[in-house]
Rosetta silent file (secondary structure, phi, psi, omega in degrees, C-alpha in Angstrom):
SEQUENCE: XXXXXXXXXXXXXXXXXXXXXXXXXXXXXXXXXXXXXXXXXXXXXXXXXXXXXXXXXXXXXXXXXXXXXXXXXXXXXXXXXXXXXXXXXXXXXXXXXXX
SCORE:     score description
SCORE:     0.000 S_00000001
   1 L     0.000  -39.054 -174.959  -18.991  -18.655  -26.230 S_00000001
   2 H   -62.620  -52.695 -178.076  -18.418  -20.220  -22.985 S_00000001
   3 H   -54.944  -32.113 -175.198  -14.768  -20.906  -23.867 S_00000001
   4 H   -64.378  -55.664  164.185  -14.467  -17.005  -24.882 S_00000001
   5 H   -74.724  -59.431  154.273  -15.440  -15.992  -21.900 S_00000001
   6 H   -22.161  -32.712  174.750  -13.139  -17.999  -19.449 S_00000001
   7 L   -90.734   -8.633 -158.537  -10.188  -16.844  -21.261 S_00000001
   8 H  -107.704  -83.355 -154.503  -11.393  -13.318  -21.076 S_00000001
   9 H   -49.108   27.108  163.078  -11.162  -13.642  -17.356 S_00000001
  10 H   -70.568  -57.628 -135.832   -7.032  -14.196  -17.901 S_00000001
  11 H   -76.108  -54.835 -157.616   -6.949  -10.606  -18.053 S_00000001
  12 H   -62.080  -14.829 -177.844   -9.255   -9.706  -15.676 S_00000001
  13 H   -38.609  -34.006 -155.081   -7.706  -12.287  -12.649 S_00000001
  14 L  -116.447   53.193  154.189   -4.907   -9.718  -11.493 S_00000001
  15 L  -137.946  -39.426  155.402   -7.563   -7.073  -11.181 S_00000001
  16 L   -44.779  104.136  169.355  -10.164   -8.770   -8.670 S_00000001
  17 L   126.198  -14.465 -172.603   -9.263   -7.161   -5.411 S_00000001
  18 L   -79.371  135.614  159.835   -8.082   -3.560   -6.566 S_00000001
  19 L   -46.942  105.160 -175.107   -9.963   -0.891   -4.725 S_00000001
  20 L    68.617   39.590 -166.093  -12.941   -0.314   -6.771 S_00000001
  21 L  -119.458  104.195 -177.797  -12.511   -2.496   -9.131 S_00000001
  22 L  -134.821  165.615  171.690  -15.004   -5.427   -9.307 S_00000001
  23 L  -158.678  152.494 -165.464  -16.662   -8.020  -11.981 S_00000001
  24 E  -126.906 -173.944 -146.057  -19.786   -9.962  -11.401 S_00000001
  25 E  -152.837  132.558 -177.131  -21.566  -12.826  -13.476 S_00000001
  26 L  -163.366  154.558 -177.428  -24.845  -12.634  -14.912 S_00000001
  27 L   -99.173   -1.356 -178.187  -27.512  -14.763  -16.752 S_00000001
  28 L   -75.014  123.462  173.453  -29.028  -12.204  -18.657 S_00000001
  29 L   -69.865  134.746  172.432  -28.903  -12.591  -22.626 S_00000001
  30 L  -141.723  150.881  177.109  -27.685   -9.169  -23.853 S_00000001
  31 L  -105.306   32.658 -177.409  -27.310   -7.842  -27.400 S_00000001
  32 E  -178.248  140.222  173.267  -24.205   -5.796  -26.503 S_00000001
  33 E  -101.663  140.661  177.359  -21.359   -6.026  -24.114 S_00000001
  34 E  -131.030  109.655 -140.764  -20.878   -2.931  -22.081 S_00000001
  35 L  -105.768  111.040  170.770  -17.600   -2.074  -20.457 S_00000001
  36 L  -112.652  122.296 -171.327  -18.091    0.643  -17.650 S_00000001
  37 E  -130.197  123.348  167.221  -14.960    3.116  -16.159 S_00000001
  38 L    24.314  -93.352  171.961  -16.631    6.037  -14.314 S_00000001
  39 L   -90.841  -38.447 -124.241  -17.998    8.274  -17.051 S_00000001
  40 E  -107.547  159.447  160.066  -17.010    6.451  -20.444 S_00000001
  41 L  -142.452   71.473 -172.280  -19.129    3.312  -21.483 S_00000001
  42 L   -79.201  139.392 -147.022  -18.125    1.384  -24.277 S_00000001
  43 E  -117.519  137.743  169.321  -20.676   -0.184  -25.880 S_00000001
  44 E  -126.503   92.083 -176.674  -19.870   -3.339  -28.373 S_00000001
  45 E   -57.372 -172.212  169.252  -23.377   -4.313  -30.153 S_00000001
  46 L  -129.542  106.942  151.774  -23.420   -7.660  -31.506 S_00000001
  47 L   -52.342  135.466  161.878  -24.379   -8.765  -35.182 S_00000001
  48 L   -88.748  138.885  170.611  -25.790  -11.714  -35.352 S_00000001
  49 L   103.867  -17.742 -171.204  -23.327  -13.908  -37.400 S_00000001
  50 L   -81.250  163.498  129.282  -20.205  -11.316  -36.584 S_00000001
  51 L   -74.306  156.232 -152.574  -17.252  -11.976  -34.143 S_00000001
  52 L   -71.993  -26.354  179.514  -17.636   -9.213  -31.191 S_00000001
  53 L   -61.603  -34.925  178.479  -13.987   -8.337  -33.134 S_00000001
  54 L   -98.900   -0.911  170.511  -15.811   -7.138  -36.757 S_00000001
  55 L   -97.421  153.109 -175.374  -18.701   -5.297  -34.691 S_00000001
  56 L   -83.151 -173.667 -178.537  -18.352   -1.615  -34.078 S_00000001
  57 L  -139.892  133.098 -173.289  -17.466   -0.380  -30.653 S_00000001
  58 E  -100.839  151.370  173.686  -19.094    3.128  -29.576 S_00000001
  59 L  -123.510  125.548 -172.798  -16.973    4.831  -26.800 S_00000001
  60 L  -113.169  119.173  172.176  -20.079    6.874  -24.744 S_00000001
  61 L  -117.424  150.966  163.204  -19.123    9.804  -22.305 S_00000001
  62 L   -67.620  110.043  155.260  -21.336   11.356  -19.551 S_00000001
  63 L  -134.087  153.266  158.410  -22.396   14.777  -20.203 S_00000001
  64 L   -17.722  119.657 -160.360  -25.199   17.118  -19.467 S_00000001
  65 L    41.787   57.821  150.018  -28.431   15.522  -21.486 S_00000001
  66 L  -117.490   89.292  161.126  -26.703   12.564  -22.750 S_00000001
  67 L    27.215 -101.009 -145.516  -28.906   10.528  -23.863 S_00000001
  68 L   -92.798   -6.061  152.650  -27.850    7.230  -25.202 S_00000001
  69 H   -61.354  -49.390 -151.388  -24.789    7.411  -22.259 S_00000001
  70 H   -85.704   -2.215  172.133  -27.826    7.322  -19.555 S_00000001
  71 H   -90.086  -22.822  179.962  -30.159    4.386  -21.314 S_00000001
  72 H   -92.012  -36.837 -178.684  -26.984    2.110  -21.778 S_00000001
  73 H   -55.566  -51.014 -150.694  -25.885    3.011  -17.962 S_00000001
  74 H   -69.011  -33.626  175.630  -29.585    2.596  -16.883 S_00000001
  75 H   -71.596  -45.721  153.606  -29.349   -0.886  -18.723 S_00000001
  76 H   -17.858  -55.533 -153.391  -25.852   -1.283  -17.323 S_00000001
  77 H   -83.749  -47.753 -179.030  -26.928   -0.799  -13.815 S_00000001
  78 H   -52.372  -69.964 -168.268  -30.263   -3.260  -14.092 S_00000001
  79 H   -80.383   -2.378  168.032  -28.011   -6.104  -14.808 S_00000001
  80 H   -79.024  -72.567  173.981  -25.302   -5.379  -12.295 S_00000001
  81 L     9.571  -61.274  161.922  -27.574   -5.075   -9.983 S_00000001
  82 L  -111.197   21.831 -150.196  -28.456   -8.626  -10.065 S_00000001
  83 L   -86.224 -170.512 -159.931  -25.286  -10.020  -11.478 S_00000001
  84 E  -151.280  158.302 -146.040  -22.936  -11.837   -8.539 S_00000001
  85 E   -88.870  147.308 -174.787  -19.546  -10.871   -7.398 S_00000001
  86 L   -96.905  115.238  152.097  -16.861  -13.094   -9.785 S_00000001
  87 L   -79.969  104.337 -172.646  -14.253  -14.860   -7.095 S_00000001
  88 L  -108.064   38.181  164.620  -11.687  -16.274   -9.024 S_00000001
  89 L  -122.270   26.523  155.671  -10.270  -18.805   -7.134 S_00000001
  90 L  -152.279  153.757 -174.050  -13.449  -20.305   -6.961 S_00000001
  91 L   -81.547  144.137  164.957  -15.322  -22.518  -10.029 S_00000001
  92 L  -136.404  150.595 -162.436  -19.071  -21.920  -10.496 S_00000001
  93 L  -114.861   49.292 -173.229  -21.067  -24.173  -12.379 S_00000001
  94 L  -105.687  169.302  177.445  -24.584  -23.093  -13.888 S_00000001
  95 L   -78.119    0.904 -179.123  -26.735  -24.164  -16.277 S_00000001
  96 L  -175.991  152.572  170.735  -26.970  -21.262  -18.564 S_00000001
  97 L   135.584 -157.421 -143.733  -26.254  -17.936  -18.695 S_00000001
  98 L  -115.262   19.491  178.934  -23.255  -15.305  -19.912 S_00000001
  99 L  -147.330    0.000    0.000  -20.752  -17.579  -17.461 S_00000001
């Protein structure tokens, strides 16, 4: 998983630094990755036993009462919250965690 993620940050390198454009690091076990651009949320659960590639991926818009947009933002938002800014010209090291 670790290797998975390190390579995912290829793409994101030449985006760190764009006006409002940020990505943080976090230690929190989650049972979905959740991709946030202003209103949209795309949500990818995770199967246990699947690659994140054979799971479905919900695309979630903000509108008036919607529901399962404002419980994945509210979850969204919890873990940014205490997540840590990604610098990627510098290595971090921890002992566990989604980095």
């Amino acid at each position: 998983m670790v290797a998975k993620i390190r390579a995912s940050f290829t793409y994101y390198r030449a985006l760190v630094g764009y006006p409002g454009c940020e990505v943080r690091l976090h230690d929190t076990m989650l049972y979905n990755s959740l991709f946030r651009y202003d209103d949209h949320l795309l949500v990818n659960p995770h199967i246990w036993g699947q690659p994140a590639s054979a799971n479905p991926l919900f695309q979630l818009r903000w509108t008036a009462n919607a529901e399962w947009f404002e419980r994945y933002d509210e979850s969204f938002e919890a873990v940014w919250k205490s997540a840590r800014p990604w610098a990627p010209d510098r290595q971090e090291h921890h002992r566990s965690g989604q980095d």
